[in-house]
N, CA, C and O atoms as a GROMACS GRO file, in nm:
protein
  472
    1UNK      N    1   7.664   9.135   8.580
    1UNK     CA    2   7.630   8.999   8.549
    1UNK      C    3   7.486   8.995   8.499
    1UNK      O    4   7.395   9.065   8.543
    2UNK      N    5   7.475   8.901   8.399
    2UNK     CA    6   7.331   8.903   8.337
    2UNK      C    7   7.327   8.763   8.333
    2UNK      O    8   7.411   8.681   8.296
    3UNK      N    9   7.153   8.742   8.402
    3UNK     CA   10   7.130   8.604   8.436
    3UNK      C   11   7.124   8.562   8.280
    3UNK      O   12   7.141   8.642   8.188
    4UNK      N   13   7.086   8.358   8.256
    4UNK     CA   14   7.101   8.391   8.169
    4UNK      C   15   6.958   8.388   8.067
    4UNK      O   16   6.859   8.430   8.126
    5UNK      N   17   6.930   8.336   7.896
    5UNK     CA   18   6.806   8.378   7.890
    5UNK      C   19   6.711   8.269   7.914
    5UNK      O   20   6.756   8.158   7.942
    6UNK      N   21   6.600   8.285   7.907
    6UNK     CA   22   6.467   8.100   7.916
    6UNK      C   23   6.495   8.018   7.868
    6UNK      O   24   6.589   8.050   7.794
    7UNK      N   25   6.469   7.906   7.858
    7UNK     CA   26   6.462   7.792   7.750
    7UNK      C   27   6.432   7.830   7.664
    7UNK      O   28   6.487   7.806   7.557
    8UNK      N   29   6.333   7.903   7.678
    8UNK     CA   30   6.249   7.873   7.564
    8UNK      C   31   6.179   8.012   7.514
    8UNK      O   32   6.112   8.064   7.602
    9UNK      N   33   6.181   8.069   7.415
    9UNK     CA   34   6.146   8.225   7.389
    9UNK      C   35   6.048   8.249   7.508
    9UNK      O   36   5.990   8.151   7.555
   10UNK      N   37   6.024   8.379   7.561
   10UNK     CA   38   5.942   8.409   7.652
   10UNK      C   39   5.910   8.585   7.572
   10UNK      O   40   5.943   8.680   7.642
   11UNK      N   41   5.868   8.606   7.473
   11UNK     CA   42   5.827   8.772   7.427
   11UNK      C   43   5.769   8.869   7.530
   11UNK      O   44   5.814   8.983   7.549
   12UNK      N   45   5.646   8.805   7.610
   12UNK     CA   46   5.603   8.906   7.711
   12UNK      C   47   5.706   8.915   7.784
   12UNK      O   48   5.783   9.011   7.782
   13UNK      N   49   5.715   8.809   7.862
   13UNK     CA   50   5.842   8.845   7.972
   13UNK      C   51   5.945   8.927   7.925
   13UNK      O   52   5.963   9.023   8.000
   14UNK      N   53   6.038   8.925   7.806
   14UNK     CA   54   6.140   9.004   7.791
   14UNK      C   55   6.073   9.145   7.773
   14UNK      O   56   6.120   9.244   7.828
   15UNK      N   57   5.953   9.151   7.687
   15UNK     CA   58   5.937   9.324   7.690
   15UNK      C   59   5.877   9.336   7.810
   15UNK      O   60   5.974   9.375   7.876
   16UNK      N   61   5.759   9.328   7.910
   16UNK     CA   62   5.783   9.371   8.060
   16UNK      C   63   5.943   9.372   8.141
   16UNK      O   64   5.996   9.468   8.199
   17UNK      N   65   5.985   9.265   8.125
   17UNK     CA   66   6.123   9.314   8.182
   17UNK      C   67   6.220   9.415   8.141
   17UNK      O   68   6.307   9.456   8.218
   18UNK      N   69   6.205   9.464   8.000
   18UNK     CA   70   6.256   9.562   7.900
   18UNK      C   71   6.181   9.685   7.964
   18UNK      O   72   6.239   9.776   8.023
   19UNK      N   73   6.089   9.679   7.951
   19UNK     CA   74   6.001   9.822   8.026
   19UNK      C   75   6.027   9.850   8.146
   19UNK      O   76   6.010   9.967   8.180
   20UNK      N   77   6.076   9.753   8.245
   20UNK     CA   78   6.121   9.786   8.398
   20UNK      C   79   6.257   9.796   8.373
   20UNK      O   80   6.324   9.806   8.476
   21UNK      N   81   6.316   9.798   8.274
   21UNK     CA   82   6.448   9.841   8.274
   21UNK      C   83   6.514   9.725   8.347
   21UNK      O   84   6.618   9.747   8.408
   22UNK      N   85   6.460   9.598   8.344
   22UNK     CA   86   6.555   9.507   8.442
   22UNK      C   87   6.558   9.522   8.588
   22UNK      O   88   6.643   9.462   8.654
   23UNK      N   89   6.456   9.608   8.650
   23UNK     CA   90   6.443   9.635   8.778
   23UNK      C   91   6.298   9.617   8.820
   23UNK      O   92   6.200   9.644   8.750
   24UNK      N   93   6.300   9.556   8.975
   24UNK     CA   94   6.172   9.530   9.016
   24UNK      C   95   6.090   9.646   9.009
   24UNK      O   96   6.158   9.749   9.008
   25UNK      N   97   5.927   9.671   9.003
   25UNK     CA   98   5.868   9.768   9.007
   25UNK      C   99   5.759   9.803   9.119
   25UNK      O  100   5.693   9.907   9.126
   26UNK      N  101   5.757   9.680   9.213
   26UNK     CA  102   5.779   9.685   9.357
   26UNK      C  103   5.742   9.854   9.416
   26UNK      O  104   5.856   9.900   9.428
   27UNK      N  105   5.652   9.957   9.454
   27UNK     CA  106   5.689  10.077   9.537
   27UNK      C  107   5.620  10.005   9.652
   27UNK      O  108   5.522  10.069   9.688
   28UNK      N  109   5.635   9.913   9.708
   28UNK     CA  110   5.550   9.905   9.869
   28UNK      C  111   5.448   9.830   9.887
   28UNK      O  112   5.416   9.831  10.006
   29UNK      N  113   5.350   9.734   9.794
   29UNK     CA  114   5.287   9.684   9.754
   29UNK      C  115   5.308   9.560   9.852
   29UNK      O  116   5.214   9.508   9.913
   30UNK      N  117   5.441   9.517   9.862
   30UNK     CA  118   5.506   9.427   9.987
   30UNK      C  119   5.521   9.437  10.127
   30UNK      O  120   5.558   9.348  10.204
   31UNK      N  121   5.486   9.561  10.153
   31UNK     CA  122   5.450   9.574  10.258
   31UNK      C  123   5.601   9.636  10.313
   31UNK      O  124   5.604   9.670  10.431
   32UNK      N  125   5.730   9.652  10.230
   32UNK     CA  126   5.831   9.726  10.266
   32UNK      C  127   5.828   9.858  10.196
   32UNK      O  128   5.813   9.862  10.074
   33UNK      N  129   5.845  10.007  10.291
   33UNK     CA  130   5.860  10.072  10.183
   33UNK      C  131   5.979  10.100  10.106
   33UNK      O  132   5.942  10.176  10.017
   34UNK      N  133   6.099  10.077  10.094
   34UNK     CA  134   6.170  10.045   9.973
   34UNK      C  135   6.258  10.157  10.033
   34UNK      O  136   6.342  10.194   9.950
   35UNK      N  137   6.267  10.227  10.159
   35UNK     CA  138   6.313  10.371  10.180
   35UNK      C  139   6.433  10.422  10.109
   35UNK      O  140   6.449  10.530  10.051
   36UNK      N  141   6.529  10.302  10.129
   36UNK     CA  142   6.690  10.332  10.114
   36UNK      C  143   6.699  10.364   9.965
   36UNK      O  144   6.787  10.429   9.908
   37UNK      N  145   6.590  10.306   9.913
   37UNK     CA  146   6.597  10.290   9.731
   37UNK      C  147   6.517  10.407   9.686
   37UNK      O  148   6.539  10.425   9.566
   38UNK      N  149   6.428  10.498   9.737
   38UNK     CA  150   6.379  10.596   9.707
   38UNK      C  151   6.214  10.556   9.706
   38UNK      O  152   6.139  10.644   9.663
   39UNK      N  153   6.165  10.456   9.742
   39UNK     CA  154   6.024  10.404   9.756
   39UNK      C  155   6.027  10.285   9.653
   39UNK      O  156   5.922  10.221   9.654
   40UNK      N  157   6.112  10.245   9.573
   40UNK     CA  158   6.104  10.157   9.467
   40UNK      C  159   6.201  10.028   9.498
   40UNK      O  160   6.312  10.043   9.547
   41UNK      N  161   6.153   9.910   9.468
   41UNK     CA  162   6.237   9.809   9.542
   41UNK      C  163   6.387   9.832   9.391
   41UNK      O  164   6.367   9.848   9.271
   42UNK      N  165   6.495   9.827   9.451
   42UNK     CA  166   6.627   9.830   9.369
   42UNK      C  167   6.655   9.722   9.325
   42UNK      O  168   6.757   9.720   9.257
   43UNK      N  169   6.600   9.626   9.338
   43UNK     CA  170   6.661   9.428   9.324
   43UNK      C  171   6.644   9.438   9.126
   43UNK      O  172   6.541   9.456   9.060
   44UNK      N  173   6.759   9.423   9.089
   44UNK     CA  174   6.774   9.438   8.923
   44UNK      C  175   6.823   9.304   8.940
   44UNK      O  176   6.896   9.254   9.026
   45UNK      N  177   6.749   9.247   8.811
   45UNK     CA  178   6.755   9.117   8.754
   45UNK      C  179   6.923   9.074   8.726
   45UNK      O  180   7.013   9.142   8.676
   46UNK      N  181   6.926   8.981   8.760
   46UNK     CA  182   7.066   8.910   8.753
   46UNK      C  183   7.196   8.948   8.902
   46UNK      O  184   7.292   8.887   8.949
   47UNK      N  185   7.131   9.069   8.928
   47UNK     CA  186   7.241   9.094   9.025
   47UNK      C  187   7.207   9.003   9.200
   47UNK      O  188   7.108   8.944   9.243
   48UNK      N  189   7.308   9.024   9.243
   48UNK     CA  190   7.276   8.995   9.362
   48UNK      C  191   7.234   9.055   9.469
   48UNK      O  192   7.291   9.156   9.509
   49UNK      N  193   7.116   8.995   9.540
   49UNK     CA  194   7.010   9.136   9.649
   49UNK      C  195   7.118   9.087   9.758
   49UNK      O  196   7.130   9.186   9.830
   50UNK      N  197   7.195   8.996   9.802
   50UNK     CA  198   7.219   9.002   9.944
   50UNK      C  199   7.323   8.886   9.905
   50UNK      O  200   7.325   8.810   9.809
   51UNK      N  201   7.431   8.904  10.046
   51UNK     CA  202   7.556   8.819  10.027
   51UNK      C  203   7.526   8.684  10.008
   51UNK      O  204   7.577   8.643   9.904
   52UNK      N  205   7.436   8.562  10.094
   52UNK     CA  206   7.413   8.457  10.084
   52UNK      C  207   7.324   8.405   9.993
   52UNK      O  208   7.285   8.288  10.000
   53UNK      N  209   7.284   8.491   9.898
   53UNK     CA  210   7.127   8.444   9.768
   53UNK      C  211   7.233   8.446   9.680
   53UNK      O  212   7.349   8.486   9.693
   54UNK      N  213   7.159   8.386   9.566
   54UNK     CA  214   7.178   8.400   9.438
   54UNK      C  215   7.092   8.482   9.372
   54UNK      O  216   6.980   8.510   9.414
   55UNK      N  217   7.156   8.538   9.232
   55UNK     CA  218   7.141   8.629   9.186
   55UNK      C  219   6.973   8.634   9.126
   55UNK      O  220   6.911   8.539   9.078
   56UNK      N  221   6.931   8.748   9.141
   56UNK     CA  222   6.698   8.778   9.136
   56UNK      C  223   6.719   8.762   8.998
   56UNK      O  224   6.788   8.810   8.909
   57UNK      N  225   6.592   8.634   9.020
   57UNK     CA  226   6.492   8.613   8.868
   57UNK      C  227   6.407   8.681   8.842
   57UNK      O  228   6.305   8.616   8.866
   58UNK      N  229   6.378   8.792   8.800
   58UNK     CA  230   6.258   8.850   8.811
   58UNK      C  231   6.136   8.798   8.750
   58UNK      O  232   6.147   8.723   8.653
   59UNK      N  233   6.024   8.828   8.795
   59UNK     CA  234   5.881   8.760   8.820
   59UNK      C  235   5.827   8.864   8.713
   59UNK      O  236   5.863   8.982   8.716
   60UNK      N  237   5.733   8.810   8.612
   60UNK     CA  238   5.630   8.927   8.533
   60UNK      C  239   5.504   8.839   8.605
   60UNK      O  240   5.475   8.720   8.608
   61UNK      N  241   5.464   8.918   8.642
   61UNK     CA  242   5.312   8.881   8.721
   61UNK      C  243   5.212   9.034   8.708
   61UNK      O  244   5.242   9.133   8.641
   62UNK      N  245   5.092   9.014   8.792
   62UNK     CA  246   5.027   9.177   8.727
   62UNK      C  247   5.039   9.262   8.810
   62UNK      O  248   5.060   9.234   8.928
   63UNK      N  249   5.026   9.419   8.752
   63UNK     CA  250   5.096   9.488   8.814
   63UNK      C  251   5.004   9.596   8.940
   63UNK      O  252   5.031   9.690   9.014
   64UNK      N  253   4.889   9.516   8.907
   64UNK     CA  254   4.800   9.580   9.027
   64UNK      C  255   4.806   9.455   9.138
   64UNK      O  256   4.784   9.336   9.117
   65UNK      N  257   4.848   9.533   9.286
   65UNK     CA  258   4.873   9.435   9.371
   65UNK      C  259   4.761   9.350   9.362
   65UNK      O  260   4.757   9.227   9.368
   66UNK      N  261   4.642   9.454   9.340
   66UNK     CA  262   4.500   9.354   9.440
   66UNK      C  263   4.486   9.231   9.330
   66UNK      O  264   4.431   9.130   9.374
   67UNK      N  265   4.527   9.227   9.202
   67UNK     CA  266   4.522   9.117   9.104
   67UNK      C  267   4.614   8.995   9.148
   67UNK      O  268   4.600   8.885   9.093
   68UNK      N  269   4.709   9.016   9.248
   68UNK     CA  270   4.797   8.934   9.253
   68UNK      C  271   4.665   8.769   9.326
   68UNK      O  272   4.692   8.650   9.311
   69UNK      N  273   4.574   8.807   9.377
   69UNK     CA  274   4.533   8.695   9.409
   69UNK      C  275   4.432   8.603   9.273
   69UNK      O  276   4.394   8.487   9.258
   70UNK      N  277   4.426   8.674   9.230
   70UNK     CA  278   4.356   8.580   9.104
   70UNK      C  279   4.452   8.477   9.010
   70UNK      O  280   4.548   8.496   8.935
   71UNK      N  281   4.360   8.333   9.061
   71UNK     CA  282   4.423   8.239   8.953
   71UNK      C  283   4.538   8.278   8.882
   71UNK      O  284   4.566   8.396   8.865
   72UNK      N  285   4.598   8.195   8.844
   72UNK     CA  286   4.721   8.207   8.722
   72UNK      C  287   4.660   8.205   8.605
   72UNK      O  288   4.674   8.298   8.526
   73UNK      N  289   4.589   8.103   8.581
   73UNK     CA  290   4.532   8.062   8.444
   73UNK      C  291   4.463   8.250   8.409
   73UNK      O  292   4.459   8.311   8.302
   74UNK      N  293   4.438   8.273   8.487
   74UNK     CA  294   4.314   8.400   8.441
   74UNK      C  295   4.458   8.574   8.447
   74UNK      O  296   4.447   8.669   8.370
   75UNK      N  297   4.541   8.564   8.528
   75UNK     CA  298   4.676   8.629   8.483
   75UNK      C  299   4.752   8.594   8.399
   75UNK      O  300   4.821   8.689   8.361
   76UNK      N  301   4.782   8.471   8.332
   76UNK     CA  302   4.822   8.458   8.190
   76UNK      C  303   4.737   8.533   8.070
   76UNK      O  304   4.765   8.514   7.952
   77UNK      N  305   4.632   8.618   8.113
   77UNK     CA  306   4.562   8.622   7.969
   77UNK      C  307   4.596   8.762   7.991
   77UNK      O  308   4.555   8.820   7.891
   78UNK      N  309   4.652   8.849   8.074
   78UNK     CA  310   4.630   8.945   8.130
   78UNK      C  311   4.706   9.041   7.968
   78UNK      O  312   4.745   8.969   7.876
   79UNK      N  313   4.714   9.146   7.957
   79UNK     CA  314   4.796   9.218   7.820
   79UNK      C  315   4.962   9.277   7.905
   79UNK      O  316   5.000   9.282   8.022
   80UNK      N  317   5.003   9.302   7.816
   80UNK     CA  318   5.141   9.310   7.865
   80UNK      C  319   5.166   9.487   7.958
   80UNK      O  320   5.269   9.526   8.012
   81UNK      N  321   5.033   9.561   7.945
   81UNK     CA  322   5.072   9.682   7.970
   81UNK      C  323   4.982   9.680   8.144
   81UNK      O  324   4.968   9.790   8.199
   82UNK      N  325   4.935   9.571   8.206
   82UNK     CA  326   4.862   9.519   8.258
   82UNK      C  327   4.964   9.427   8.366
   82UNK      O  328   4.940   9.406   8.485
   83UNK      N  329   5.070   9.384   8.297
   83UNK     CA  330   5.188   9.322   8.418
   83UNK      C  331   5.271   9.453   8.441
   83UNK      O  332   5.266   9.562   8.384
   84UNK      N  333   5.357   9.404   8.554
   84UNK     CA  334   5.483   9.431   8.583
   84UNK      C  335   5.600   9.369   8.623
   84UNK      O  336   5.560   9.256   8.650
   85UNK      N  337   5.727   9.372   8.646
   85UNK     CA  338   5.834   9.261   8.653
   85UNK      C  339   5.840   9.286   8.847
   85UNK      O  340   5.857   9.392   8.907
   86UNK      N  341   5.826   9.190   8.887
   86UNK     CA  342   5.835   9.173   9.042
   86UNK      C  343   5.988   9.117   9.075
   86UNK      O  344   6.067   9.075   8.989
   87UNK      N  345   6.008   9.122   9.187
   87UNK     CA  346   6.121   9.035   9.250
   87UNK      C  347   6.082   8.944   9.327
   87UNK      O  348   5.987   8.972   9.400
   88UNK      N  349   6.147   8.796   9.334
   88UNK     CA  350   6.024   8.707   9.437
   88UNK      C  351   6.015   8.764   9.559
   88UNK      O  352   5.904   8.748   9.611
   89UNK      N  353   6.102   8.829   9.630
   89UNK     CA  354   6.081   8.865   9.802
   89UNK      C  355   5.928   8.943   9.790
   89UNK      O  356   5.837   8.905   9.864
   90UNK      N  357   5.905   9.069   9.681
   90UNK     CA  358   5.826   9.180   9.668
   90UNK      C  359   5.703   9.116   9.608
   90UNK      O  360   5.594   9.170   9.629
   91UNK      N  361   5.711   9.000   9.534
   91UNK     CA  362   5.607   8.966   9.453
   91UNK      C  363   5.530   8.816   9.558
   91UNK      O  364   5.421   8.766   9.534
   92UNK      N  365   5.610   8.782   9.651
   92UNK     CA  366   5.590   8.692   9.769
   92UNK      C  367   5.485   8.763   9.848
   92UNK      O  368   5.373   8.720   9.874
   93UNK      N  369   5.546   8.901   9.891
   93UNK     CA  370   5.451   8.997   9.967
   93UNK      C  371   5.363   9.058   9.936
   93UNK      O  372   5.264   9.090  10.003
   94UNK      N  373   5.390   9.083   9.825
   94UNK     CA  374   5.236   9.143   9.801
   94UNK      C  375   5.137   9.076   9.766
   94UNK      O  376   5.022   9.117   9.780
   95UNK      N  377   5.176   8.934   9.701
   95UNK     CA  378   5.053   8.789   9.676
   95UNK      C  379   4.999   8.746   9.808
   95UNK      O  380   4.903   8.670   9.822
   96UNK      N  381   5.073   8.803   9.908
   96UNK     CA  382   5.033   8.749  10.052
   96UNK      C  383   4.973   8.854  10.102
   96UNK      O  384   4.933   8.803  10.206
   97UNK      N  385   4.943   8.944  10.105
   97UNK     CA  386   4.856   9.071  10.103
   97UNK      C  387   4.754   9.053  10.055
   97UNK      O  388   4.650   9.044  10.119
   98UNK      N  389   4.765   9.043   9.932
   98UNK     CA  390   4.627   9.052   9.825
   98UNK      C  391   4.541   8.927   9.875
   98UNK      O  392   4.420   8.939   9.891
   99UNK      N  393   4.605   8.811   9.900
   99UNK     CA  394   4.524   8.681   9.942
   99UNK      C  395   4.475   8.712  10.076
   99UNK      O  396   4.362   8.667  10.098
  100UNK      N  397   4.517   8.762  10.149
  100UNK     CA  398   4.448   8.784  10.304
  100UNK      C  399   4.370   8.903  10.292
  100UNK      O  400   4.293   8.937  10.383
  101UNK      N  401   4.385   8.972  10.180
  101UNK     CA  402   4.226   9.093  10.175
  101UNK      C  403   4.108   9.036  10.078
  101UNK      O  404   3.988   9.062  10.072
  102UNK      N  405   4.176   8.962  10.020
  102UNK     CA  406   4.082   8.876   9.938
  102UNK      C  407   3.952   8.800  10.022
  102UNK      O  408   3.829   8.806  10.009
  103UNK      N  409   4.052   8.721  10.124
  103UNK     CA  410   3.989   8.613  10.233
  103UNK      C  411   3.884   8.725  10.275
  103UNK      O  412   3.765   8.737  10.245
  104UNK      N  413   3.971   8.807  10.357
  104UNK     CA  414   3.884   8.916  10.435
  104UNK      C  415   3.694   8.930  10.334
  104UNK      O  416   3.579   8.897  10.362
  105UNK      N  417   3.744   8.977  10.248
  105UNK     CA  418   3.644   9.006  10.183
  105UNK      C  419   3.529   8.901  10.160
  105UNK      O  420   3.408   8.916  10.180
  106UNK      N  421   3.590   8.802  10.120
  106UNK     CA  422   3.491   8.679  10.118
  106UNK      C  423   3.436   8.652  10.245
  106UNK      O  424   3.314   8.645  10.260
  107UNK      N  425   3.502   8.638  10.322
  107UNK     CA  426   3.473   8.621  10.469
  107UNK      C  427   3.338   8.726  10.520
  107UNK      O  428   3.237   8.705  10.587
  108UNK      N  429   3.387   8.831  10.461
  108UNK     CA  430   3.269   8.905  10.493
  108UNK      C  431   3.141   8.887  10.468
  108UNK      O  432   3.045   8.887  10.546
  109UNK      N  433   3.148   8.869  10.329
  109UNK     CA  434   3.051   8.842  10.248
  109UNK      C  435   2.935   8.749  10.280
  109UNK      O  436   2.812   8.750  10.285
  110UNK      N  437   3.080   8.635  10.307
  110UNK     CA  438   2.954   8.470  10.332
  110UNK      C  439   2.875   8.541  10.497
  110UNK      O  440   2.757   8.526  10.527
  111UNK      N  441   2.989   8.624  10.590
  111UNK     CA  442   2.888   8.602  10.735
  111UNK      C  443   2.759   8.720  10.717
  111UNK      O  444   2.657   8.715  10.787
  112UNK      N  445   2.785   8.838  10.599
  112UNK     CA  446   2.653   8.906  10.570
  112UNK      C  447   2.525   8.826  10.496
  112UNK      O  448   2.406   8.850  10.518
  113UNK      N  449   2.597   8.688  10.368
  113UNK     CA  450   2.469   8.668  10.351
  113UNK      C  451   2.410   8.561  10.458
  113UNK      O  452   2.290   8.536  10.466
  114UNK      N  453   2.525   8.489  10.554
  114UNK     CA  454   2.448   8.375  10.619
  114UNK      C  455   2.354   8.484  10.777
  114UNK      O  456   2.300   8.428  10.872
  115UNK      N  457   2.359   8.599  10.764
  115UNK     CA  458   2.328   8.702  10.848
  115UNK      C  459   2.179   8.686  10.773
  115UNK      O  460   2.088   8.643  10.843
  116UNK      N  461   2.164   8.705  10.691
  116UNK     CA  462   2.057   8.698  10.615
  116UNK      C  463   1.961   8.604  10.609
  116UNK      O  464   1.842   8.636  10.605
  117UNK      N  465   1.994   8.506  10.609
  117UNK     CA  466   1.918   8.395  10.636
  117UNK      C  467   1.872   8.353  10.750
  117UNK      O  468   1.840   8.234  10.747
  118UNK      N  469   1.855   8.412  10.861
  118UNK     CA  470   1.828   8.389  11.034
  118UNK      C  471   1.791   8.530  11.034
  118UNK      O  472   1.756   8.585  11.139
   0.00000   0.00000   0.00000
């Protein structure tokens, strides 16, 4: 089964999804390691991941986890060799990763410079 195509032409999206072969590119980034699948999440576009879902949309978002927390506006400009095609479960987890090391980091930051000031 093949989902079906956008409204509306989408060029990046079809060649990142063309380059993943229609399969998430997901190795662990989500925080699952993918074991049963060989380290790589298996969820191919259109099919179905599990009896009660409907069939994975796949996500082109970028393909370095730690980017997943930056703005959208500033990942739309990103080049196409620069994304990868996610699955939402994999691309859920690893945006939730990247945002809580992100925090971390800032967090750090502000209590070293307000360390600074006293």
């Amino acid at each position: 089964m093949t989902t079906p195509p956008p409204v509306a032409p989408l060029p990046l999206w079809e060649q990142v999804i063309a380059t993943a072969a229609g399969i998430c590119q997901c190795s662990g980034a989500c925080g699952n390691r993918h074991a049963k699948s060989g380290g790589r999440c298996d969820a191919e576009n259109g099919q179905y991941a599990a009896k009660h879902h409907g069939p994975v949309r796949l996500l082109v978002a970028p393909a370095d986890p730690a980017q997943l927390a930056m703005p959208a506006h500033q990942a739309a400009r990103l080049p196409a060799a620069a994304l990868a095609a996610w699955c939402p479960d994999c691309h859920h987890g690893a945006q939730t990763r990247a945002l809580r090391a992100a925090r971390a980091t800032t967090r750090a930051a502000l209590e070293a410079a307000s360390d600074a000031l006293f």
